[in-house]
FIKOLBA-863084 format. One record per residue: chain; x, y, z of N, C-alpha, C in turn; residue in one letter. Coordinates in pm, 1 decimal, m for minus. Example, Ala and Ser with C-alpha at 12.3 -4.5 7.8 and 13.67 -1.06 7.14 Angstrom:
<recs>
REC   c        n.u        n.v        n.w       ca.u       ca.v       ca.w        c.u        c.v        c.w   r
REC   A     1319.0     m569.0      780.0     1230.0     m450.0      780.0     1320.0     m330.0      780.0   a
REC   A     1285.0     m225.0      708.0     1367.0     m106.0      714.0     1290.0        3.0      787.0   s
</recs>
This chain:
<recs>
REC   c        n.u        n.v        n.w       ca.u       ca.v       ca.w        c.u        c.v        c.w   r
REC   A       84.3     m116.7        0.0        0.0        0.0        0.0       89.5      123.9        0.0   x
REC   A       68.3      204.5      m89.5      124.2      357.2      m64.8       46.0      458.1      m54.4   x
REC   A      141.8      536.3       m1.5      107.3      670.2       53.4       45.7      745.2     m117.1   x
REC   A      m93.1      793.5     m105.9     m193.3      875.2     m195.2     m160.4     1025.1     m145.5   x
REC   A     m195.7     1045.4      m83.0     m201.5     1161.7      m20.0     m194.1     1226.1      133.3   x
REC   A     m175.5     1366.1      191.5     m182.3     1362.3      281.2     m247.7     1507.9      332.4   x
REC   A     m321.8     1542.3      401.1     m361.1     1683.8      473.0     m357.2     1733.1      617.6   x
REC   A     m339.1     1840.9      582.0     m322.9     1926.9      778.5     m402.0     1973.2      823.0   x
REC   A     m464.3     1916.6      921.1     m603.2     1976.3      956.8     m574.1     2072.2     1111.3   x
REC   A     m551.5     2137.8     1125.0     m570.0     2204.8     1229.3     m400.0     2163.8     1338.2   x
REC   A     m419.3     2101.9     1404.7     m285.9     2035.1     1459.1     m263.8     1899.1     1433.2   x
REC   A     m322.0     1870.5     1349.1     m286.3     1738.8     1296.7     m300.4     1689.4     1121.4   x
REC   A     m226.2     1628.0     1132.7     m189.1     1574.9      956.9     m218.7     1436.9      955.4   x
REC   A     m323.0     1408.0      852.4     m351.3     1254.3      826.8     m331.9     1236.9      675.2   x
REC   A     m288.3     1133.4      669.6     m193.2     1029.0      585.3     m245.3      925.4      528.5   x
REC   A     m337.1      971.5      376.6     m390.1      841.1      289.6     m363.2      764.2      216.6   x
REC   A     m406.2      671.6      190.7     m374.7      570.9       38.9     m409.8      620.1      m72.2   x
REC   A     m369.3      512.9     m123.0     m431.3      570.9     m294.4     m577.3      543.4     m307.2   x
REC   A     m602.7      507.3     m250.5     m760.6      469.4     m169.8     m882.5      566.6      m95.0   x
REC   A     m832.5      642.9      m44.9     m846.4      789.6       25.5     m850.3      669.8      204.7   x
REC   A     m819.0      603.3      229.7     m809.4      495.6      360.1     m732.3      589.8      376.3   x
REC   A     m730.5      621.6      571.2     m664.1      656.2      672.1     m521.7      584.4      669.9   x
REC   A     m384.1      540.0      630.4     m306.2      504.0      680.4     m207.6      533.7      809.3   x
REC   A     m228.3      673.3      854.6     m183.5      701.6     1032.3     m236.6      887.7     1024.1   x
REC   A     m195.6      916.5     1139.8     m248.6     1056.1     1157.6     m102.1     1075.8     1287.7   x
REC   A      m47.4     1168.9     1268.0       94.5     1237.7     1341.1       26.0     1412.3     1410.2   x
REC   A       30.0     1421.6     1530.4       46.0     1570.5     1528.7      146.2     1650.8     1466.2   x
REC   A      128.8     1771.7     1455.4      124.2     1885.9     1355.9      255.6     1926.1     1455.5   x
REC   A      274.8     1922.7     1578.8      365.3     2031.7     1634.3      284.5     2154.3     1659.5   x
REC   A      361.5     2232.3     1730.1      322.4     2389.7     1828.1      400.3     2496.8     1788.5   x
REC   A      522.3     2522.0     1670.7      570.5     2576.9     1617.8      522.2     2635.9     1535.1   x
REC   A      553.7     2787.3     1491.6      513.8     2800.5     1350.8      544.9     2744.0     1215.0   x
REC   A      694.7     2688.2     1256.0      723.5     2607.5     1096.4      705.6     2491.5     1111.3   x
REC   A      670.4     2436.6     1196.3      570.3     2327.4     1219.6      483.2     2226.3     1116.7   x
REC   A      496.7     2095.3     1083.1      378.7     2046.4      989.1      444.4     2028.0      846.7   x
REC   A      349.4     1982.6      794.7      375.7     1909.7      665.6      461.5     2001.5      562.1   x
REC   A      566.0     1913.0      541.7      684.4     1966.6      469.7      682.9     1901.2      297.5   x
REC   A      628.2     1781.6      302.3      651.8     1738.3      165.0      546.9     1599.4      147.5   x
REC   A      548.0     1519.3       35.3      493.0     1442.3        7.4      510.2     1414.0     m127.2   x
REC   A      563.7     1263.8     m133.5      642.3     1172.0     m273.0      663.4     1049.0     m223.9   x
REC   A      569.3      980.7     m219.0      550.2      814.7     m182.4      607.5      837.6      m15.0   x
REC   A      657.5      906.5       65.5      679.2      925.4      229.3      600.8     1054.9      240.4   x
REC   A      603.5     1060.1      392.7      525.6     1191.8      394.7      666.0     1302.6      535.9   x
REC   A      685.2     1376.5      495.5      785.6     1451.3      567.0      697.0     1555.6      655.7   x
REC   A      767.1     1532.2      815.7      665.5     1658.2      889.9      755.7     1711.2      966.4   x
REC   A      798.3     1855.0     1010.8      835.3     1905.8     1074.9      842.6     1928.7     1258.6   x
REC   A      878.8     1940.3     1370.6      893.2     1897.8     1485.0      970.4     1999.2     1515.5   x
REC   A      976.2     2100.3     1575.9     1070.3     2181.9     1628.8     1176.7     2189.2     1490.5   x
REC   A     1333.7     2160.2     1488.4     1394.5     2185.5     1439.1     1461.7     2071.0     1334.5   x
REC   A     1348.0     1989.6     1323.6     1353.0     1853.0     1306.3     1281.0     1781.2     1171.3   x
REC   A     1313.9     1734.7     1075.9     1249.9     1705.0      982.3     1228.3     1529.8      975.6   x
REC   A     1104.3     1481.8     1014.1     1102.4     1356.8      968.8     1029.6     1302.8      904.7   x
REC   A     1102.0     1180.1      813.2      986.9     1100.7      691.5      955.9      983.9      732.3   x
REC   A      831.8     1011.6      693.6      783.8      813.8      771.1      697.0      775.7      646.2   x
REC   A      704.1      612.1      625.5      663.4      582.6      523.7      514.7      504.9      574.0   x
REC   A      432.0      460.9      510.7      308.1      431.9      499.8      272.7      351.9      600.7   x
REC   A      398.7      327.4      688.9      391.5      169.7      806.9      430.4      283.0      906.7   x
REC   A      425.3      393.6      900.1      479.8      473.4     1019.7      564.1      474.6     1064.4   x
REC   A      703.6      452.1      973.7      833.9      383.1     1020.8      877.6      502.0      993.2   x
REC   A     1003.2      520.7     1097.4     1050.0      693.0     1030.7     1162.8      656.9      917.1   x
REC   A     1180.5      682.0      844.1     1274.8      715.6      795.9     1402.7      786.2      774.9   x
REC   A     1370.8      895.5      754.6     1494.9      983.7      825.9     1454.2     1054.8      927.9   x
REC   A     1518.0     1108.3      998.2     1528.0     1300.0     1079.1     1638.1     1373.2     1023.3   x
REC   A     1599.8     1454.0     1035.3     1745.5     1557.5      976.2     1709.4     1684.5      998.3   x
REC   A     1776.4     1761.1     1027.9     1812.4     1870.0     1118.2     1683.2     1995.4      945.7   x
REC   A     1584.0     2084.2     1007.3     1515.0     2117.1      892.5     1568.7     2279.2      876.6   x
</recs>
């Protein structure tokens, strides 16, 4: 299953299939640069100073300094 799409709703970002199915939902963070950074088969979200990608199993992938 892959990642379709993803949106930010308020303080939180949920994470669909190609299906429009729920595959996870991550808070948004309390920052202003805070929240959804990208999306290309992972979905990248911001955390303080922190960039991480997690793929469709909620596995992170990277962090890296954003």
């Amino acid at each position: 299953m892959a990642i379709g799409s993803a949106i930010e709703r308020g303080s939180q970002i949920d994470v669909f299939d190609e299906h429009g199915r729920t595959l996870f939902s991550k808070a948004r963070g309390s920052g202003h640069d805070n929240g959804l950074l990208g999306l290309a088969g992972s979905t990248t979200v911001r955390f303080g100073s922190t960039g991480y990608t997690y793929n469709e199993d909620v596995m992170t992938l990277c962090a890296k300094a954003a």
